[in-house]
DSSP file (Angstrom, degrees, kcal/mol; ACC not computed):
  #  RESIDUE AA STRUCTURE BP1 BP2  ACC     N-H-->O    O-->H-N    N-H-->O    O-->H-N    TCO  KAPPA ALPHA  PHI   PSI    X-CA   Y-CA   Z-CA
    1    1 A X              0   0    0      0, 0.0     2,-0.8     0, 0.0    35,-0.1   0.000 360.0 360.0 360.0 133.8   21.9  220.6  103.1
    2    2 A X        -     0   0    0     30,-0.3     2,-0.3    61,-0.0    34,-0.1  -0.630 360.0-142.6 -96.0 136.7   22.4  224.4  103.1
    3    3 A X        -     0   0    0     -2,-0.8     2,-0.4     2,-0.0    -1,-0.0  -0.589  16.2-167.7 -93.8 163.4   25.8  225.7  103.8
    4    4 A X        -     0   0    0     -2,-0.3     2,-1.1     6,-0.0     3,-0.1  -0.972  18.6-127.9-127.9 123.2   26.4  229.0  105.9
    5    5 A X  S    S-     0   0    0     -2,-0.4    54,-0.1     1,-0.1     3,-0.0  -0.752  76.2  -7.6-108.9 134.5   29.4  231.0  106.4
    6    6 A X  S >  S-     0   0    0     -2,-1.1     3,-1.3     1,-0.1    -1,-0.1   0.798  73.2-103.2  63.9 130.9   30.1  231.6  109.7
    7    7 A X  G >  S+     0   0    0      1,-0.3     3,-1.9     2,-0.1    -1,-0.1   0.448 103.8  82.7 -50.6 -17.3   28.0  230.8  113.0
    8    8 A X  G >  S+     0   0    0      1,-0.3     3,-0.7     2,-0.1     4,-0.4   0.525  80.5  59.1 -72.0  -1.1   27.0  234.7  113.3
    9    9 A X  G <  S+     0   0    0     -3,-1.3    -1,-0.3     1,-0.2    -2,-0.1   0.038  98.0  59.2-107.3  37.5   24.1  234.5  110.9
   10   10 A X  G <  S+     0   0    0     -3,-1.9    19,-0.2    18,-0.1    -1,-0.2  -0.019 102.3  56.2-109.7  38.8   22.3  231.7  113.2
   11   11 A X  S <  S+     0   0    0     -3,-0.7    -2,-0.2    17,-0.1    -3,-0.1   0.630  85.6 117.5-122.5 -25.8   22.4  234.5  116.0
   12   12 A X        -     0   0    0     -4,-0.4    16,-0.6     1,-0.2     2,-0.6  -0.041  69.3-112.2 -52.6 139.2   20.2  237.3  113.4
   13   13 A X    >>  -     0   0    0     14,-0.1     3,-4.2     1,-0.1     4,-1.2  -0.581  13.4-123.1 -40.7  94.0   16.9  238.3  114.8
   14   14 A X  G >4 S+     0   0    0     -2,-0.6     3,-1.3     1,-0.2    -1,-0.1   0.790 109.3  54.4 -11.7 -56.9   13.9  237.4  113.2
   15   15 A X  G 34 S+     0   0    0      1,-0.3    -1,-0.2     4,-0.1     5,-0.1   0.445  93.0  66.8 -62.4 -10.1   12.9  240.5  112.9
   16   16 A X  G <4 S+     0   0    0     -3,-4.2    -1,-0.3     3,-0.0    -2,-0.2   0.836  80.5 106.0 -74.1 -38.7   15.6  241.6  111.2
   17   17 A X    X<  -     0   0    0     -3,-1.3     3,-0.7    -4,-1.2    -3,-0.0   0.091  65.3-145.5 -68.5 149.3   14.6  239.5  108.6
   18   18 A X  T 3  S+     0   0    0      1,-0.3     2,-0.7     2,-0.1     3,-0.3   0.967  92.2  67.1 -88.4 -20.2   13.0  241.1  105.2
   19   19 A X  T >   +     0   0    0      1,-0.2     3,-1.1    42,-0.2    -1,-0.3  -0.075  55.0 119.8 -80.1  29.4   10.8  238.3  104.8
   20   20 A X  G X   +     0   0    0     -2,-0.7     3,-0.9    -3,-0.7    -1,-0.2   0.547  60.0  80.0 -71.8 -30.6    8.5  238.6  107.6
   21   21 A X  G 3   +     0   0    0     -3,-0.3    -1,-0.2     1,-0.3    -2,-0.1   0.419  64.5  82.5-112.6 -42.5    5.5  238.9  105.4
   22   22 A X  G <  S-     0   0    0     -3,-1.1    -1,-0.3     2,-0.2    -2,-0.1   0.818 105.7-103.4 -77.0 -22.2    4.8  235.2  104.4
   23   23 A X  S <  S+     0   0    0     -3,-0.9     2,-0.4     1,-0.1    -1,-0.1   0.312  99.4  68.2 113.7 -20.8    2.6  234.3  107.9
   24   24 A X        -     0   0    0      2,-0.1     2,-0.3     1,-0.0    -2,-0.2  -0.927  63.4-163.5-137.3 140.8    5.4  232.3  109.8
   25   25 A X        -     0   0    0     -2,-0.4    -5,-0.1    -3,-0.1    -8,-0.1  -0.664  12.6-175.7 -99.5  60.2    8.1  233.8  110.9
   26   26 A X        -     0   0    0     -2,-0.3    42,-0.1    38,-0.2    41,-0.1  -0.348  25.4-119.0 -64.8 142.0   11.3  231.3  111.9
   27   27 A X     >  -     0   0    0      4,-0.0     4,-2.1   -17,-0.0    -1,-0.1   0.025  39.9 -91.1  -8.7 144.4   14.3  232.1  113.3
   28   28 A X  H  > S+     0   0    0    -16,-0.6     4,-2.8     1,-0.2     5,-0.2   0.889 125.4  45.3 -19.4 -73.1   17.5  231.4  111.5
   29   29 A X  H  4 S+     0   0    0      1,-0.3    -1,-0.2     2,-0.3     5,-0.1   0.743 108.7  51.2 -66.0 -45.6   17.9  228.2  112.9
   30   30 A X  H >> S+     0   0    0      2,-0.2     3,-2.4     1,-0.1     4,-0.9   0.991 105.1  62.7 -58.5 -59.3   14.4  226.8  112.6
   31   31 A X  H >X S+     0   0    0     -4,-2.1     3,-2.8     1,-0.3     4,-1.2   0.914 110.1  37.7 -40.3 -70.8   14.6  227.9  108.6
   32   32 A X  H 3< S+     0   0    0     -4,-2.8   -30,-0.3     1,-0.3    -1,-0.3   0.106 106.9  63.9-109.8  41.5   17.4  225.5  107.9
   33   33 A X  H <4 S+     0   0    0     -3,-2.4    -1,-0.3    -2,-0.5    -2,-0.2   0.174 104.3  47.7-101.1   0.1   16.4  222.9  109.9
   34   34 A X  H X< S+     0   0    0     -3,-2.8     3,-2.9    -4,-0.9    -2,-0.2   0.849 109.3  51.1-107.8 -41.1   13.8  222.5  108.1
   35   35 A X  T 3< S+     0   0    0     -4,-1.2     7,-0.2     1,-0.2     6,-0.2   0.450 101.2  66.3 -46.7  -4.3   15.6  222.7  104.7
   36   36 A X  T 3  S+     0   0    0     -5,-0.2    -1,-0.2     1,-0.2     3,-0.2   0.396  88.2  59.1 -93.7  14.2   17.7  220.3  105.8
   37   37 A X  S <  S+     0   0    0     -3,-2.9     2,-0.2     1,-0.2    -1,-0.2   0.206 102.9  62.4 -99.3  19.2   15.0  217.7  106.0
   38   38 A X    >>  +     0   0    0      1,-0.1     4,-3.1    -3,-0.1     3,-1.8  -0.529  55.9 158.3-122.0  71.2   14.6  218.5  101.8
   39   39 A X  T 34 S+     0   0    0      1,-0.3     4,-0.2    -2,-0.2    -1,-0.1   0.599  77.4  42.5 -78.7 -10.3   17.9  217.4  101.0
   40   40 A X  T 34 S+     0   0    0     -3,-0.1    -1,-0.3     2,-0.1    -2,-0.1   0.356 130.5  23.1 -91.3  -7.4   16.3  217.0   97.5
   41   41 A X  T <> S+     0   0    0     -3,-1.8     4,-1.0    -6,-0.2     3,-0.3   0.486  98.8  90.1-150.8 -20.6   14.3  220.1   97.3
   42   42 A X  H  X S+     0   0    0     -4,-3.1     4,-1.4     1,-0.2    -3,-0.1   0.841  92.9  45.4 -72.8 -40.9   16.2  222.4  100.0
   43   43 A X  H  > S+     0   0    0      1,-0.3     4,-0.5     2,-0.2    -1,-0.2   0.770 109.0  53.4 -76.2 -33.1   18.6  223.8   97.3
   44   44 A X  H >> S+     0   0    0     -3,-0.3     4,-1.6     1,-0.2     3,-0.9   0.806 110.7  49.4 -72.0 -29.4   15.9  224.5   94.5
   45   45 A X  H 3X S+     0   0    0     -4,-1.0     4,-0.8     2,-0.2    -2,-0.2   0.789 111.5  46.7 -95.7 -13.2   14.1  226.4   97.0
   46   46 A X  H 3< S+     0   0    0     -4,-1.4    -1,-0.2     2,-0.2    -2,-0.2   0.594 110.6  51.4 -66.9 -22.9   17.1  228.3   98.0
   47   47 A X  H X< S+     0   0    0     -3,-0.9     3,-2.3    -4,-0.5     5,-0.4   0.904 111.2  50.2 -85.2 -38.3   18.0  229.0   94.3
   48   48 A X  H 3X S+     0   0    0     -4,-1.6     4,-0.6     1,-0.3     3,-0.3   0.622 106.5  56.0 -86.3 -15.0   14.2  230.3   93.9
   49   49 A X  H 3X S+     0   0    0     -4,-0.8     4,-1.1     1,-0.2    -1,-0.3   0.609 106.2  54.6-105.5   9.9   14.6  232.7   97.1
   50   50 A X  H <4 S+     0   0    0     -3,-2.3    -2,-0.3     2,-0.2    -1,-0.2   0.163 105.6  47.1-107.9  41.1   17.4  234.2   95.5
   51   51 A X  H  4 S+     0   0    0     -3,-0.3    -3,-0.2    -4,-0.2    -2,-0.2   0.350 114.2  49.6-106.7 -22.2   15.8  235.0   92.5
   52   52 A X  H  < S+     0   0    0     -4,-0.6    -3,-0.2    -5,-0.4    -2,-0.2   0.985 101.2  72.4 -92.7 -55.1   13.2  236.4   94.2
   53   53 A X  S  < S-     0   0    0     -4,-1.1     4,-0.1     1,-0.1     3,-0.1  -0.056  89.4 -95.1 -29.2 132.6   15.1  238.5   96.5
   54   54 A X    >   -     0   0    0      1,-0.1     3,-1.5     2,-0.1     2,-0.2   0.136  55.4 -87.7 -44.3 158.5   17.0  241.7   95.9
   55   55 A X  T 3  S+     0   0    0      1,-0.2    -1,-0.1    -4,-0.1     3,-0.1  -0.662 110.2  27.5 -85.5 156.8   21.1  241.3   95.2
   56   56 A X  T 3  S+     0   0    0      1,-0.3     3,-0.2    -2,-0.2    -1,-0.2   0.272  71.8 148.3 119.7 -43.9   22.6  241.3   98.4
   57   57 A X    <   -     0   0    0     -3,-1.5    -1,-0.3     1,-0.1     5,-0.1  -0.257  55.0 -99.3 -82.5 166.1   20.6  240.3  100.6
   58   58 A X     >  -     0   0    0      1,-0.2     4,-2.1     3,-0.1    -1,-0.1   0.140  26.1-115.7 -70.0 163.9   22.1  238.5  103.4
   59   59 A X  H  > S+     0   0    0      1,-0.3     4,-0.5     2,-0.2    -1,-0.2   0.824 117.5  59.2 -67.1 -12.9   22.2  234.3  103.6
   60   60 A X  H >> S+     0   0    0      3,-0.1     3,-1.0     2,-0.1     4,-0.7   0.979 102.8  42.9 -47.6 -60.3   20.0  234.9  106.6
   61   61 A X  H 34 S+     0   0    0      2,-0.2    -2,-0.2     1,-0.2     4,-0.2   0.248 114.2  56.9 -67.3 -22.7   17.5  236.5  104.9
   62   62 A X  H 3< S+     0   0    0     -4,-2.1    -1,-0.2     2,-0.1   -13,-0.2   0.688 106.1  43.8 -71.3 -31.1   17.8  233.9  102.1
   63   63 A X  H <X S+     0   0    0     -3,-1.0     4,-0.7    -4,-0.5     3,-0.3   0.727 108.2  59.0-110.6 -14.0   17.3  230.9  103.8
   64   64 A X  H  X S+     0   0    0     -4,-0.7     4,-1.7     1,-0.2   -38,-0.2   0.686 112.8  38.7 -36.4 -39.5   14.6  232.2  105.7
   65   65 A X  H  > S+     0   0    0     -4,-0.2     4,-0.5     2,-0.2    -1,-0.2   0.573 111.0  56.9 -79.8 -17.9   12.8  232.9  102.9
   66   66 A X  H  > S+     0   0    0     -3,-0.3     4,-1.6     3,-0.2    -2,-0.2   0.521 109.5  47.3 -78.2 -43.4   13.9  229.9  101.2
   67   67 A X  H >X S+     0   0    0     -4,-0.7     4,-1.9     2,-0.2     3,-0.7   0.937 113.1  47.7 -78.2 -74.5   12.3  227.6  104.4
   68   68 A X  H 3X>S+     0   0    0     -4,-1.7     4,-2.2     1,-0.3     5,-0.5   0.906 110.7  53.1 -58.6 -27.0    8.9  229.7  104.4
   69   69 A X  H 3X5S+     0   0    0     -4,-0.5     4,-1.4     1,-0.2    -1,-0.3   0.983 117.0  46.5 -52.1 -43.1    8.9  229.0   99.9
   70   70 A X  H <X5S+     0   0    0     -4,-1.6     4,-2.7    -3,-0.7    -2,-0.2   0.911 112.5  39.7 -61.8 -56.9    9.3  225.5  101.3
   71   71 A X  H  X5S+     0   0    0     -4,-1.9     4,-2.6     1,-0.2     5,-0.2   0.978 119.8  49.5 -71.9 -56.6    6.6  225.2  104.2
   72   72 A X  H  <5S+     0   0    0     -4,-2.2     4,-0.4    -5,-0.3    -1,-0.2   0.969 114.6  45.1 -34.6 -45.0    3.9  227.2  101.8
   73   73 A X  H ><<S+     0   0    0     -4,-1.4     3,-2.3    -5,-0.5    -2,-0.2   0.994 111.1  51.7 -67.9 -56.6    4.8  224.9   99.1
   74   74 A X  H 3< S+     0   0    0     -4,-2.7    -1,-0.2     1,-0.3    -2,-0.1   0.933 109.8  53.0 -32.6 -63.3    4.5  221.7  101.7
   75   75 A X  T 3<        0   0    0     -4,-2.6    -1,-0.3     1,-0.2    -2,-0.2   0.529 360.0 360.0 -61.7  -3.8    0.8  222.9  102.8
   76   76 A X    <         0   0    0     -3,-2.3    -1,-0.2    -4,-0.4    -2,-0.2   0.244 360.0 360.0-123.9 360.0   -0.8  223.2   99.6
């Protein structure tokens, strides 16, 4: 399960997001709903999109990026 603080980052724009790049573009909400069906796997892919990610960037933008490492990983 990922935790979030505070309900304003499931309101961020998609588009806002830096990680638009990968070919699907979820919403907050959709991104960590979908890590929360990898309760085994959701946190490694969360540590791995903040290694890949600049410092800084925001927990939106983390777990979005975090979700699409997940769904790539999932398809292959």
């Amino acid at each position: 399960m990922v935790s979030v603080e505070g309900a304003a980052l499931a309101a961020v724009p998609a588009e806002e997001t830096i990680s638009h790049h990968m070919g699907w573009n979820p919403d907050y909400r959709e991104a960590s709903d979908l890590l929360q069906t990898l309760p085994d796997l959701g946190g490694a892919y969360m540590a791995a999109a903040e290694a890949a990610l600049p410092t800084g960037t925001r927990m939106a933008d983390r777990v979005i990026y975090a979700a699409q490492l997940a769904r790539k990983a999932l398809a292959s």
